[in-house]
Backbone as XML, in Angstrom:
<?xml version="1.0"?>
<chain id="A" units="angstrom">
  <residue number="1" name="UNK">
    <atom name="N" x="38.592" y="209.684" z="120.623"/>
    <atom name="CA" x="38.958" y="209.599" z="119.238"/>
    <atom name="C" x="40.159" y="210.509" z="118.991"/>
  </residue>
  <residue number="2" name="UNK">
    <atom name="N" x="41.122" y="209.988" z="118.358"/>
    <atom name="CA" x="42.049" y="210.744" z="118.256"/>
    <atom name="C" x="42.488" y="211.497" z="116.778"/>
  </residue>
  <residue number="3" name="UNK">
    <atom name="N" x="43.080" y="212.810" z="117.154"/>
    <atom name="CA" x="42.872" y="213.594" z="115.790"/>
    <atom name="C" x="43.864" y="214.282" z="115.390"/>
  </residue>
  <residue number="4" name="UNK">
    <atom name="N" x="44.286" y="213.623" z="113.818"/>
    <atom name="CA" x="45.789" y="214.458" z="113.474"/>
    <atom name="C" x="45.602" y="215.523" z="112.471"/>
  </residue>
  <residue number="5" name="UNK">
    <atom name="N" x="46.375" y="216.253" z="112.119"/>
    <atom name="CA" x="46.918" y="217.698" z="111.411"/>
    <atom name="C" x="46.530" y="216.694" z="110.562"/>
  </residue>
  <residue number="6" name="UNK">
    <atom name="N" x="46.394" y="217.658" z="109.492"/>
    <atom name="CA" x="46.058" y="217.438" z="107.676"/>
    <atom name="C" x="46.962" y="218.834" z="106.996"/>
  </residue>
  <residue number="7" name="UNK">
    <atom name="N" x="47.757" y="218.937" z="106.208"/>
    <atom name="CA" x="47.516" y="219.966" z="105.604"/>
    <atom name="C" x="47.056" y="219.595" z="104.055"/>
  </residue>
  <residue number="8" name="UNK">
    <atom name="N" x="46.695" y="220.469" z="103.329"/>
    <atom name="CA" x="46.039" y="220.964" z="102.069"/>
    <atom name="C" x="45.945" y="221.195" z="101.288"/>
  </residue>
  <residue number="9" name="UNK">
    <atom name="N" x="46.931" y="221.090" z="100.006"/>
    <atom name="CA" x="47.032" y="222.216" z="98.953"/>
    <atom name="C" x="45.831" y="222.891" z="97.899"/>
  </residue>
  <residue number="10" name="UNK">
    <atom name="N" x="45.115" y="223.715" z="98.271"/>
    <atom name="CA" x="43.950" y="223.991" z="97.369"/>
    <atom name="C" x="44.865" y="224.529" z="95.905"/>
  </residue>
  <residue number="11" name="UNK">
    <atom name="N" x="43.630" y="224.701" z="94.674"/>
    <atom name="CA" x="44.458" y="225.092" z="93.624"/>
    <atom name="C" x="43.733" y="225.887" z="92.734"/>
  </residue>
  <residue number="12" name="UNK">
    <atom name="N" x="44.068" y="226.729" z="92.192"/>
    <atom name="CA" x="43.173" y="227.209" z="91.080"/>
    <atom name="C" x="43.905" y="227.224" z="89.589"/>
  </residue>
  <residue number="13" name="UNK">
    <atom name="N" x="43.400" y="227.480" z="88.737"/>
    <atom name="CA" x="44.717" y="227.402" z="87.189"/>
    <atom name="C" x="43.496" y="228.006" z="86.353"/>
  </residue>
  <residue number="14" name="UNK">
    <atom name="N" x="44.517" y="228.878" z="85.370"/>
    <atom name="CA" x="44.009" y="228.741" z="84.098"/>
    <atom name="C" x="44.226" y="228.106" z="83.315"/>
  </residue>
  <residue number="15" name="UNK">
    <atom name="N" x="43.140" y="227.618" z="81.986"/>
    <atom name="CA" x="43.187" y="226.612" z="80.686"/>
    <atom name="C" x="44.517" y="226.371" z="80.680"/>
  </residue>
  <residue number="16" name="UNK">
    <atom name="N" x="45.359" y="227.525" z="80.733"/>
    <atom name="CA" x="46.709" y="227.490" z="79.658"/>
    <atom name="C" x="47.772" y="227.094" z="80.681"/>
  </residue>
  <residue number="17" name="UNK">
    <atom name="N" x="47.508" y="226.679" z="81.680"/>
    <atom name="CA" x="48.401" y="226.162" z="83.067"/>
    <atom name="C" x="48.802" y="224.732" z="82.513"/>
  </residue>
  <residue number="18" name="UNK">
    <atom name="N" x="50.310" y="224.370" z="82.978"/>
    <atom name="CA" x="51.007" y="223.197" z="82.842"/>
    <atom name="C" x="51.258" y="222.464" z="84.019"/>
  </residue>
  <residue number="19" name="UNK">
    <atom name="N" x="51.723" y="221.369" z="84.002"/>
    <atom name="CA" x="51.835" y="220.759" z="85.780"/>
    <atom name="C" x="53.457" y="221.334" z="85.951"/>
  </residue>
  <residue number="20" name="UNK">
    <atom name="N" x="53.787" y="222.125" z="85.175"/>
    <atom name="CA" x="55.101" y="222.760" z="85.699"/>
    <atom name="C" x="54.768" y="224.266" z="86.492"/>
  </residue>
  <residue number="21" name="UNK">
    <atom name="N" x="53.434" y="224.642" z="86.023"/>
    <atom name="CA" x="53.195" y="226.053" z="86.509"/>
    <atom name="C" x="52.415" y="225.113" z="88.138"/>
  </residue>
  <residue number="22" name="UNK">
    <atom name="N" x="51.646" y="224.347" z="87.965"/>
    <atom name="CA" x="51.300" y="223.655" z="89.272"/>
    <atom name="C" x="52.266" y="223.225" z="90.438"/>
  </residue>
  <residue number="23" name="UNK">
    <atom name="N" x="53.124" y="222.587" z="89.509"/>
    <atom name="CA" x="54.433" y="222.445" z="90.838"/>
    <atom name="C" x="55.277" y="223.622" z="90.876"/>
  </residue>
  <residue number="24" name="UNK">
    <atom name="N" x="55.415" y="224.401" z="90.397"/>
    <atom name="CA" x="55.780" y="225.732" z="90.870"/>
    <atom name="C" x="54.817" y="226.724" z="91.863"/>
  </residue>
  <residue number="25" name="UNK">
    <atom name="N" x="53.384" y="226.889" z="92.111"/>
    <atom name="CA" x="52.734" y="227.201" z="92.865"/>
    <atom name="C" x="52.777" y="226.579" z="94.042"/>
  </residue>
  <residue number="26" name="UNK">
    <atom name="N" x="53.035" y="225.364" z="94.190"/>
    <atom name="CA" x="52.935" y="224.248" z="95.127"/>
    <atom name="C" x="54.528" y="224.757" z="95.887"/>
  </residue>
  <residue number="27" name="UNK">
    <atom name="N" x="55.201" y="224.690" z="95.233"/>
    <atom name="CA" x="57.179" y="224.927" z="96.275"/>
    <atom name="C" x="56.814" y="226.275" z="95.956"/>
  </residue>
  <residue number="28" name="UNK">
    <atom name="N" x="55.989" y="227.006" z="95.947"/>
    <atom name="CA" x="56.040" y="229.020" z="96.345"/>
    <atom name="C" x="55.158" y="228.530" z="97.475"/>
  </residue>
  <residue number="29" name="UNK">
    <atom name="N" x="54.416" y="228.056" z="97.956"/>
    <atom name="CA" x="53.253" y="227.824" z="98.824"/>
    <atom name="C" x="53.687" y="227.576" z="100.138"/>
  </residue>
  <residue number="30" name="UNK">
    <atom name="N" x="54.879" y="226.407" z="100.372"/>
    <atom name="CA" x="56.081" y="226.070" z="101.010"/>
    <atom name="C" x="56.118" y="224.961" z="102.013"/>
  </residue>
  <residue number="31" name="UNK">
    <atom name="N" x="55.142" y="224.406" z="101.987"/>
    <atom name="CA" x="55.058" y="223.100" z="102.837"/>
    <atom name="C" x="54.515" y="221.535" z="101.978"/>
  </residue>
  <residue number="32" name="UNK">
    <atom name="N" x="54.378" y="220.776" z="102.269"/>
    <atom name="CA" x="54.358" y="219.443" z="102.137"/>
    <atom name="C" x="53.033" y="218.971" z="101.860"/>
  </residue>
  <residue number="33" name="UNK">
    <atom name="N" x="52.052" y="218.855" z="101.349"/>
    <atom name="CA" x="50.653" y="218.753" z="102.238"/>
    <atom name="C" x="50.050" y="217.286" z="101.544"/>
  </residue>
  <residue number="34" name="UNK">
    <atom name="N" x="49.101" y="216.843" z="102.596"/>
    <atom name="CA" x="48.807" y="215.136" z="102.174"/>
    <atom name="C" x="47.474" y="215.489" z="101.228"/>
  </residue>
  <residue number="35" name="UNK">
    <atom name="N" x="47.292" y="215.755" z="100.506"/>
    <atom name="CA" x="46.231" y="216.001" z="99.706"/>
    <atom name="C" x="46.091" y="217.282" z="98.840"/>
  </residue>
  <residue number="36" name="UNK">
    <atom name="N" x="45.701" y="217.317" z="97.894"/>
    <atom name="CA" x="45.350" y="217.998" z="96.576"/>
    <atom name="C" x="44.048" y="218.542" z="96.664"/>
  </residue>
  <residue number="37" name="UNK">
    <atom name="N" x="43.629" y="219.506" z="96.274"/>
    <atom name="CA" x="42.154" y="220.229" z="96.107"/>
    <atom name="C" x="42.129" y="221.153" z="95.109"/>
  </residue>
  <residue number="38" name="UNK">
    <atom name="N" x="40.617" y="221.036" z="94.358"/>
    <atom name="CA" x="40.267" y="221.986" z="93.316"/>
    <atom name="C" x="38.902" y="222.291" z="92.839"/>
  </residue>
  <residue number="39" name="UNK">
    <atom name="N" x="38.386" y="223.009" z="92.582"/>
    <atom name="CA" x="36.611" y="223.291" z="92.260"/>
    <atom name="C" x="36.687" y="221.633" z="91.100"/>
  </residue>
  <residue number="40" name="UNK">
    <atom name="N" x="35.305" y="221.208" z="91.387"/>
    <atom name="CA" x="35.046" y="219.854" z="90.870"/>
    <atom name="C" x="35.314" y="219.921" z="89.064"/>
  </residue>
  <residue number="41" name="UNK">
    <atom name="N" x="35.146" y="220.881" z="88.601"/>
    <atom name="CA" x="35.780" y="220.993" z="87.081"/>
    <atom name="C" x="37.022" y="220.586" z="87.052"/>
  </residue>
  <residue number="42" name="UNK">
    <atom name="N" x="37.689" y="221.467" z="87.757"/>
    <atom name="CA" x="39.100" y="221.488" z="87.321"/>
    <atom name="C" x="40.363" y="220.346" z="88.048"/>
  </residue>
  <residue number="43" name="UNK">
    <atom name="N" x="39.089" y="219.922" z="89.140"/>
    <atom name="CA" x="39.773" y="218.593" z="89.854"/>
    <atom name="C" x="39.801" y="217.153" z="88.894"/>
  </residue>
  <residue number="44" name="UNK">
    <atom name="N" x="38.681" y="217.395" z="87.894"/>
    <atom name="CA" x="38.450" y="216.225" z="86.919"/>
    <atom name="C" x="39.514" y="216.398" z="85.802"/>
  </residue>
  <residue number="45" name="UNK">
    <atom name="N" x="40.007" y="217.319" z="85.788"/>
    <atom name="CA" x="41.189" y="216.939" z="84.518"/>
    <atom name="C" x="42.418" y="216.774" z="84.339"/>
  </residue>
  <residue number="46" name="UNK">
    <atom name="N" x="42.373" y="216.214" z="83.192"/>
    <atom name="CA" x="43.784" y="215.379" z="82.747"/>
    <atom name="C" x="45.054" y="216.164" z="83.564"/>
  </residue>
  <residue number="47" name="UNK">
    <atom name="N" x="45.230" y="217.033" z="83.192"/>
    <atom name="CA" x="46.311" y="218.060" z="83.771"/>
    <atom name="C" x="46.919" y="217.959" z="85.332"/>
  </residue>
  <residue number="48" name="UNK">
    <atom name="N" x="45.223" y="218.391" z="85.940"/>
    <atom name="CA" x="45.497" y="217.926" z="87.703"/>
    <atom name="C" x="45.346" y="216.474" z="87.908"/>
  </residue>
  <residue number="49" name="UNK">
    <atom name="N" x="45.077" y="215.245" z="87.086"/>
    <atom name="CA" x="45.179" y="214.131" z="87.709"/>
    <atom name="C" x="46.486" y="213.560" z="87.415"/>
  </residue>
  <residue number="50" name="UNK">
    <atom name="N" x="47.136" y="214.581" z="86.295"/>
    <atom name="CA" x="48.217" y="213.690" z="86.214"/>
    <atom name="C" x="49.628" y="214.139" z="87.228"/>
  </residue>
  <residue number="51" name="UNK">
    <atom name="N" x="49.171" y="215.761" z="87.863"/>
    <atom name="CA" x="49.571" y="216.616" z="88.605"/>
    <atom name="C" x="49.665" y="215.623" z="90.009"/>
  </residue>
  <residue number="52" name="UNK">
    <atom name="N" x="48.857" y="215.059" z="90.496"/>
    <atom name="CA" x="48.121" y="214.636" z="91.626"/>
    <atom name="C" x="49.197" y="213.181" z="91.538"/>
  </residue>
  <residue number="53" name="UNK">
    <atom name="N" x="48.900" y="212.338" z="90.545"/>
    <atom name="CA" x="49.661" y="211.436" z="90.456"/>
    <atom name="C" x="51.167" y="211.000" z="90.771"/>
  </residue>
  <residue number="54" name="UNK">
    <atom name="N" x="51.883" y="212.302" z="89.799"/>
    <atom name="CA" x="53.202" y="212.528" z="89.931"/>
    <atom name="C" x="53.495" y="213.047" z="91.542"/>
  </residue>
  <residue number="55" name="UNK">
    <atom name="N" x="52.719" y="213.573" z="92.231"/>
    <atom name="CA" x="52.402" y="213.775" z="93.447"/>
    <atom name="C" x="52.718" y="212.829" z="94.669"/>
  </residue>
  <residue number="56" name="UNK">
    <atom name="N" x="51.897" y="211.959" z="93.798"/>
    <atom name="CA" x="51.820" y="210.584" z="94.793"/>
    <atom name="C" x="50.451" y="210.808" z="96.168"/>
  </residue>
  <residue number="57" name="UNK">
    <atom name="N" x="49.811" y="211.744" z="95.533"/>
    <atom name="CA" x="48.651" y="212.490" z="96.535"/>
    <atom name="C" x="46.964" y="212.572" z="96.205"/>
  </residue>
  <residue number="58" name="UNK">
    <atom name="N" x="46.397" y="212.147" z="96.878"/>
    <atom name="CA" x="45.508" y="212.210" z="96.416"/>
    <atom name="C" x="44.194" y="213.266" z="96.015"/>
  </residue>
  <residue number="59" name="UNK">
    <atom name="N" x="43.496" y="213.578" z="95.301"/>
    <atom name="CA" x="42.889" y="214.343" z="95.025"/>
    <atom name="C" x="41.423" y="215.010" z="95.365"/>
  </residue>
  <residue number="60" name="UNK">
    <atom name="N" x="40.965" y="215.825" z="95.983"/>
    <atom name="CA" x="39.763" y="216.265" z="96.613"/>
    <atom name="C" x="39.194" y="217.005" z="95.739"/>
  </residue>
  <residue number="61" name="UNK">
    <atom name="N" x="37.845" y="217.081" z="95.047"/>
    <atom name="CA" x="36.869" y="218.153" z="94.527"/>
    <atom name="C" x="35.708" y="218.318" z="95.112"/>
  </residue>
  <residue number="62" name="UNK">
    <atom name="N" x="36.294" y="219.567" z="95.054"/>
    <atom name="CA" x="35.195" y="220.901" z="96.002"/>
    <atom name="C" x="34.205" y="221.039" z="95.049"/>
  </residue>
  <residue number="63" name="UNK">
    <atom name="N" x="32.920" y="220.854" z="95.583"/>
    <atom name="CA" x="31.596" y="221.420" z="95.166"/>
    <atom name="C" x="31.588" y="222.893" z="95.097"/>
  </residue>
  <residue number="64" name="UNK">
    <atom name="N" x="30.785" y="223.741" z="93.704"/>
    <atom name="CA" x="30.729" y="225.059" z="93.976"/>
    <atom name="C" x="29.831" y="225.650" z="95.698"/>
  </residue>
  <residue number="65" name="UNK">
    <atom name="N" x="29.230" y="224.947" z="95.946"/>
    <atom name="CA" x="28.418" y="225.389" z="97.881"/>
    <atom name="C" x="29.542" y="225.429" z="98.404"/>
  </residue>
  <residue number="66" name="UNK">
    <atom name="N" x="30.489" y="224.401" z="98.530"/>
    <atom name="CA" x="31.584" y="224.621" z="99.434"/>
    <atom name="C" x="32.565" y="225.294" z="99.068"/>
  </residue>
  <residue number="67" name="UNK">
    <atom name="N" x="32.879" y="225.822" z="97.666"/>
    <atom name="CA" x="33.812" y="226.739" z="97.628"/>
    <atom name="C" x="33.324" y="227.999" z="97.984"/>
  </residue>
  <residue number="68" name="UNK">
    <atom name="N" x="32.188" y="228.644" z="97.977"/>
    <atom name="CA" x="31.917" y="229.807" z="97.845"/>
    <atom name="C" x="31.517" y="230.092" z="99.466"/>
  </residue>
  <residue number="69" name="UNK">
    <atom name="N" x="31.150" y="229.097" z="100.280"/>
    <atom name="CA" x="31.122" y="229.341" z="101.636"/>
    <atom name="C" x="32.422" y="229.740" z="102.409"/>
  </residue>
  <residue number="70" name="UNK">
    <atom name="N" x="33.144" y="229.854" z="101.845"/>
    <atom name="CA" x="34.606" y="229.796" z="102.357"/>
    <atom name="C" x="35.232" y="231.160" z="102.721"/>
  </residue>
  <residue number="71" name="UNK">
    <atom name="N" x="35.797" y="231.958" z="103.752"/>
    <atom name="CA" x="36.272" y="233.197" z="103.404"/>
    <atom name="C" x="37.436" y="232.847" z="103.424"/>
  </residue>
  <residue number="72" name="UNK">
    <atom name="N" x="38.112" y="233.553" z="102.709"/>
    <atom name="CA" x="39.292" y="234.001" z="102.074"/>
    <atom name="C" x="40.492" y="234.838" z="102.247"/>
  </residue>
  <residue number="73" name="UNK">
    <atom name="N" x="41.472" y="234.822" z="102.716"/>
    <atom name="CA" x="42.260" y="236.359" z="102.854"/>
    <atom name="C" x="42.395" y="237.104" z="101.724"/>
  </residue>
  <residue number="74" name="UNK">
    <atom name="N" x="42.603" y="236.387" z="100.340"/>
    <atom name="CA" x="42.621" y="237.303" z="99.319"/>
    <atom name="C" x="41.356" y="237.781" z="98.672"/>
  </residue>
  <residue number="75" name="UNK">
    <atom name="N" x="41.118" y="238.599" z="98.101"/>
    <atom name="CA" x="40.127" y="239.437" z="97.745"/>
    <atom name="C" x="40.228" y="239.508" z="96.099"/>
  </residue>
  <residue number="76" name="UNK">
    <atom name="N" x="40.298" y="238.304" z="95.188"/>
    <atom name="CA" x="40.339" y="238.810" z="94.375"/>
    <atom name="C" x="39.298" y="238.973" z="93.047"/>
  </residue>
  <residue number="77" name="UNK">
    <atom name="N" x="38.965" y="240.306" z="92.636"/>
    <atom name="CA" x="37.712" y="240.549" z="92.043"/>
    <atom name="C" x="36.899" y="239.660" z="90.361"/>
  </residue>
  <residue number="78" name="UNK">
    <atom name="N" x="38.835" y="238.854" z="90.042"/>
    <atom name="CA" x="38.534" y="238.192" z="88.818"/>
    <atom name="C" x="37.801" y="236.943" z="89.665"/>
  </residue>
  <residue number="79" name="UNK">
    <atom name="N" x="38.593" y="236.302" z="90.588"/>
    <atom name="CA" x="37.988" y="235.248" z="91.415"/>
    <atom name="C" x="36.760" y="235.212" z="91.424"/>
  </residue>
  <residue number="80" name="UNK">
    <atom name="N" x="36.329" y="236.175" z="91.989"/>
    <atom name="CA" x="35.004" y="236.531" z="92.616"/>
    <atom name="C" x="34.045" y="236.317" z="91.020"/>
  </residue>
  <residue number="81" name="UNK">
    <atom name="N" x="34.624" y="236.962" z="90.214"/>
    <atom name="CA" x="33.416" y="237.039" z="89.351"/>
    <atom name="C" x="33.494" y="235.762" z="88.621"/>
  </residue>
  <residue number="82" name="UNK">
    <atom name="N" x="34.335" y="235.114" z="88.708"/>
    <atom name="CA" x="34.392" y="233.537" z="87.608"/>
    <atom name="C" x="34.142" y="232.295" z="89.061"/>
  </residue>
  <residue number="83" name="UNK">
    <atom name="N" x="34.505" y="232.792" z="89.901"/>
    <atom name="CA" x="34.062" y="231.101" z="90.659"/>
    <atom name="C" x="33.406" y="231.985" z="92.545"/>
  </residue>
  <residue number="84" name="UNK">
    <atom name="N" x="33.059" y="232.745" z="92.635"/>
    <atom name="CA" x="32.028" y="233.589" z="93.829"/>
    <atom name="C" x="33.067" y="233.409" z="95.271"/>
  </residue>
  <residue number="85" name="UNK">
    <atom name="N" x="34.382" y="233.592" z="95.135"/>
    <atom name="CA" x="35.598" y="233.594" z="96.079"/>
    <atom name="C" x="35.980" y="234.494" z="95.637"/>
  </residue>
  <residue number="86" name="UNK">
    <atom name="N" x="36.885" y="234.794" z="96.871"/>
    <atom name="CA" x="37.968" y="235.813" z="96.681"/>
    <atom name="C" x="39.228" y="235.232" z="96.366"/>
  </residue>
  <residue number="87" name="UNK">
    <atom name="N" x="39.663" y="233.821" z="95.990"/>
    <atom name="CA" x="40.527" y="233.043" z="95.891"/>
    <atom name="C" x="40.175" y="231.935" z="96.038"/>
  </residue>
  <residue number="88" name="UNK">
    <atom name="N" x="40.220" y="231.504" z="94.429"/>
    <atom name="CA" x="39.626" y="229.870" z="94.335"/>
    <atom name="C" x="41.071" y="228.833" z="95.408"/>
  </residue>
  <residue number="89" name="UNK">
    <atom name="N" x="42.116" y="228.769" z="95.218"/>
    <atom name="CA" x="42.658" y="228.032" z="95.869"/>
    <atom name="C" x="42.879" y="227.980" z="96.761"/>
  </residue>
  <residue number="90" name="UNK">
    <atom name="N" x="42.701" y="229.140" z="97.645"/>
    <atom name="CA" x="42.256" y="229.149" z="99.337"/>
    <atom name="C" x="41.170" y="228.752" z="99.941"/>
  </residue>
  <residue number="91" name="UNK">
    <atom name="N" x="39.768" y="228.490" z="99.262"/>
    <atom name="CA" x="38.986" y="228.406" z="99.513"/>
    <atom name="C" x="38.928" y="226.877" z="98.900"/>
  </residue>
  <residue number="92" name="UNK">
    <atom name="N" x="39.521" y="226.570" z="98.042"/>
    <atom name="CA" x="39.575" y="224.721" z="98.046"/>
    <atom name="C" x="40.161" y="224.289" z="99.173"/>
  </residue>
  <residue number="93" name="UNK">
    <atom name="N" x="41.466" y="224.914" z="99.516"/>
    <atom name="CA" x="41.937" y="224.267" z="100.773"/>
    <atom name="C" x="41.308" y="224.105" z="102.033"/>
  </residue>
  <residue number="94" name="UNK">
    <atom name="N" x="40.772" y="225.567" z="102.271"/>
    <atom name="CA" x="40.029" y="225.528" z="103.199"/>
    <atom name="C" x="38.736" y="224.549" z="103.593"/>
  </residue>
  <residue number="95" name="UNK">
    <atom name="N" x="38.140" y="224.541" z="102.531"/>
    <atom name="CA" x="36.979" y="223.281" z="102.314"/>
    <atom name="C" x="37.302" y="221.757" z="102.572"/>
  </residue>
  <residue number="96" name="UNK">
    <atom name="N" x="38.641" y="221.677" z="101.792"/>
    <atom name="CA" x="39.118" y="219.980" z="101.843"/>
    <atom name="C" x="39.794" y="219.814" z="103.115"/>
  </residue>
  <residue number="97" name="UNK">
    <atom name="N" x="40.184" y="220.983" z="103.764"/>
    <atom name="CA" x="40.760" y="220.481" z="105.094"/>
    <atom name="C" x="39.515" y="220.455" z="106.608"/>
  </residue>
  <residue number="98" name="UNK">
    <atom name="N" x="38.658" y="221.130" z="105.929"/>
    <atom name="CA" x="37.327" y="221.102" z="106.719"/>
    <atom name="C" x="37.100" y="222.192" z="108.154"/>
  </residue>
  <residue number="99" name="UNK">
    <atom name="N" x="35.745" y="221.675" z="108.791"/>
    <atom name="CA" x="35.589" y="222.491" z="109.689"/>
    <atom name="C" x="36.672" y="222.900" z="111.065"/>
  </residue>
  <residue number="100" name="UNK">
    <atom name="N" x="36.485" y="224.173" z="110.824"/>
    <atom name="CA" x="38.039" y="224.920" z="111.949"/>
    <atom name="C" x="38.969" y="225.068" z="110.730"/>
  </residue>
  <residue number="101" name="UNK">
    <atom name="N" x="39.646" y="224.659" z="109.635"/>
    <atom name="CA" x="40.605" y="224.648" z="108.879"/>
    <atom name="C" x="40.820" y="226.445" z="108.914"/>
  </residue>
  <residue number="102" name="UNK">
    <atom name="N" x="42.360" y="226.273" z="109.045"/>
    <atom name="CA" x="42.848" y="227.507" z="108.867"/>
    <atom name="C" x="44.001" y="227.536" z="107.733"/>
  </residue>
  <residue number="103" name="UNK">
    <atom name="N" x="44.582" y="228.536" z="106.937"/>
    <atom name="CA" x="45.295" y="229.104" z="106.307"/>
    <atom name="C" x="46.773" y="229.319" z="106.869"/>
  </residue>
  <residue number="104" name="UNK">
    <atom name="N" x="47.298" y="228.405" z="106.023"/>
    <atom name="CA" x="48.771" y="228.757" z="106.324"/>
    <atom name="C" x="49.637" y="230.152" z="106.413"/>
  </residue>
  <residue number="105" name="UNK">
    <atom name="N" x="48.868" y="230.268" z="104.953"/>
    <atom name="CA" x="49.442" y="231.990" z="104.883"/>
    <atom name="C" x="48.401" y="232.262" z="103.043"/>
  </residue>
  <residue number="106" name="UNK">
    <atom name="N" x="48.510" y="233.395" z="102.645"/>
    <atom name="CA" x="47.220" y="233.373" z="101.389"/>
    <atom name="C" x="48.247" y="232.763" z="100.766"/>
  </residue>
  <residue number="107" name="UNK">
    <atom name="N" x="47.427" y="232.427" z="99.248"/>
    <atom name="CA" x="47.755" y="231.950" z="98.493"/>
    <atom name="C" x="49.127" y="232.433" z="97.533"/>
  </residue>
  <residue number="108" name="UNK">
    <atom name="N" x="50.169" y="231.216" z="96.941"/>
    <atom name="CA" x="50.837" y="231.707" z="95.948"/>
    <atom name="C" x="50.507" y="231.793" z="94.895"/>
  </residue>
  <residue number="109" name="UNK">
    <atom name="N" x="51.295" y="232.456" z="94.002"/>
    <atom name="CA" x="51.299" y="232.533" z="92.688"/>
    <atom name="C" x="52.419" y="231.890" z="91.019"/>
  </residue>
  <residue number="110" name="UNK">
    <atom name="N" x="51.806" y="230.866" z="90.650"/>
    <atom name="CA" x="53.056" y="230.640" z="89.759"/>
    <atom name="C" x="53.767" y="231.950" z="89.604"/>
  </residue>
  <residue number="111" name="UNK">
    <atom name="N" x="55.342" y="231.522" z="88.834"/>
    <atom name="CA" x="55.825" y="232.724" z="87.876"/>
    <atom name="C" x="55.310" y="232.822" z="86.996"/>
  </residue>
  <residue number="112" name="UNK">
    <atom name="N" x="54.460" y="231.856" z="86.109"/>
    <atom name="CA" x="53.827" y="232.001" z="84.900"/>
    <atom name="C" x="52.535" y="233.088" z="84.918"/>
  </residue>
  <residue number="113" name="UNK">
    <atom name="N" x="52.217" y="232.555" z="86.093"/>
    <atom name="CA" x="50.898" y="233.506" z="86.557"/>
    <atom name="C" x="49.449" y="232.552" z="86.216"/>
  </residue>
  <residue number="114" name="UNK">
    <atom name="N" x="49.756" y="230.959" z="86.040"/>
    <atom name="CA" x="48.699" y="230.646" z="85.302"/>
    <atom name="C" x="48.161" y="229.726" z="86.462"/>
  </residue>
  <residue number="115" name="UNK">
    <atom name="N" x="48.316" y="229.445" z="87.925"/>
    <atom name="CA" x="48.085" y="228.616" z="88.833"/>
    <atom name="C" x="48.248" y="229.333" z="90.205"/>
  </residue>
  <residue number="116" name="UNK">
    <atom name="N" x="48.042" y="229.108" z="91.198"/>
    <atom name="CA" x="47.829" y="229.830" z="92.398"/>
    <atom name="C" x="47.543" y="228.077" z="93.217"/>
  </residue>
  <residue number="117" name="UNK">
    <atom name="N" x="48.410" y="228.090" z="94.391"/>
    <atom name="CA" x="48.311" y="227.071" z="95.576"/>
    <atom name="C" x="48.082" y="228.012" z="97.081"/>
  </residue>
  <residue number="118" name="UNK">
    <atom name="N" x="47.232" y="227.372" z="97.611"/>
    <atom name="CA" x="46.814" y="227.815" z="99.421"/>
    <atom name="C" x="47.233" y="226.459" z="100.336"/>
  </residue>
  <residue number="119" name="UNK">
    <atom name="N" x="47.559" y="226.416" z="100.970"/>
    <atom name="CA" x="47.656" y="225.800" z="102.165"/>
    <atom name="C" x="46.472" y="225.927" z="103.403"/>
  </residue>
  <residue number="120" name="UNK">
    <atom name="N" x="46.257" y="224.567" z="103.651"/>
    <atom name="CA" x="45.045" y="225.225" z="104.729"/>
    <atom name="C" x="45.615" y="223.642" z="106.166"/>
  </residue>
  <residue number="121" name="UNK">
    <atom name="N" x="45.565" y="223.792" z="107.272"/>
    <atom name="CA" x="45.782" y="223.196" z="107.828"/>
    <atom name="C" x="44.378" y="222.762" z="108.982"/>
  </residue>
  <residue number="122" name="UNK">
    <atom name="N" x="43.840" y="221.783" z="108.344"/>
    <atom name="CA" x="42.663" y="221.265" z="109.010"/>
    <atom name="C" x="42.981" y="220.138" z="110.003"/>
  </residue>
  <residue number="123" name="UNK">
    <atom name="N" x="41.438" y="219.327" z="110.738"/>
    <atom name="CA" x="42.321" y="218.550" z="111.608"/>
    <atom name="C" x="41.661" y="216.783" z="110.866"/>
  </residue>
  <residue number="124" name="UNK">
    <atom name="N" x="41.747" y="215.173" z="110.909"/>
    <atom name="CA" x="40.894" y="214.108" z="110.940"/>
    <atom name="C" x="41.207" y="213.638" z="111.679"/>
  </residue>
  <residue number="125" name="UNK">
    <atom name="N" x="40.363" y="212.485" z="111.639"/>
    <atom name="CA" x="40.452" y="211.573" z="112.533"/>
    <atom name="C" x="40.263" y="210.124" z="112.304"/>
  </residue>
</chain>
């Protein structure tokens, strides 16, 4: 069976995030990736589907089990206490790109500050 690279973009946002603060996390992040990821709330809305669309990519939602199984390089303590990660969008990526998936590099940060993208490079088949 043969098995190619995937990469990932996991995502996290706050309420007040635009798909301009999303595609700005996404080109700080710095690669290309065939798929979209986000905790199953925030993968269901208007914002990221229309994000996803303009994309031309399709969209993955992470169950809270699989986000929180995930380790993380970043450590961050708001993370931790609103979704049980140290970085919701590293830990989407990591999940949607699956078992073995590794991290490109941690996560970016909009300039706005209202979105954060990870890269995770998993393998399918």
């Amino acid at each position: 069976m043969e098995r190619h690279a995937v990469i990932v973009a996991g995502f996290g946002f706050r309420s007040a995030a635009t798909e301009a603060s999303l595609a700005d996390a996404l080109a700080r992040a710095g690669a290309t990736p065939q798929a979209l990821a986000a905790p199953e709330d925030k993968a269901q809305t208007p914002l990221f589907r229309r994000f996803a669309a303009a994309q031309h990519l399709p969209v993955v939602a992470i169950d809270t089990a699989r986000l929180t199984a995930q380790t993380t390089a970043t450590r961050s303590p708001a993370s931790a206490a609103a979704r049980g990660t140290g970085s919701v969008a590293e830990a989407a990526a990591l999940a949607a790109a699956g078992p073995g998936a590794t991290l490109l590099a941690p996560r970016a940060i909009s300039q706005d500050r209202c979105a954060t993208c990870a890269l995770a490079r998993g393998t399918e088949t």
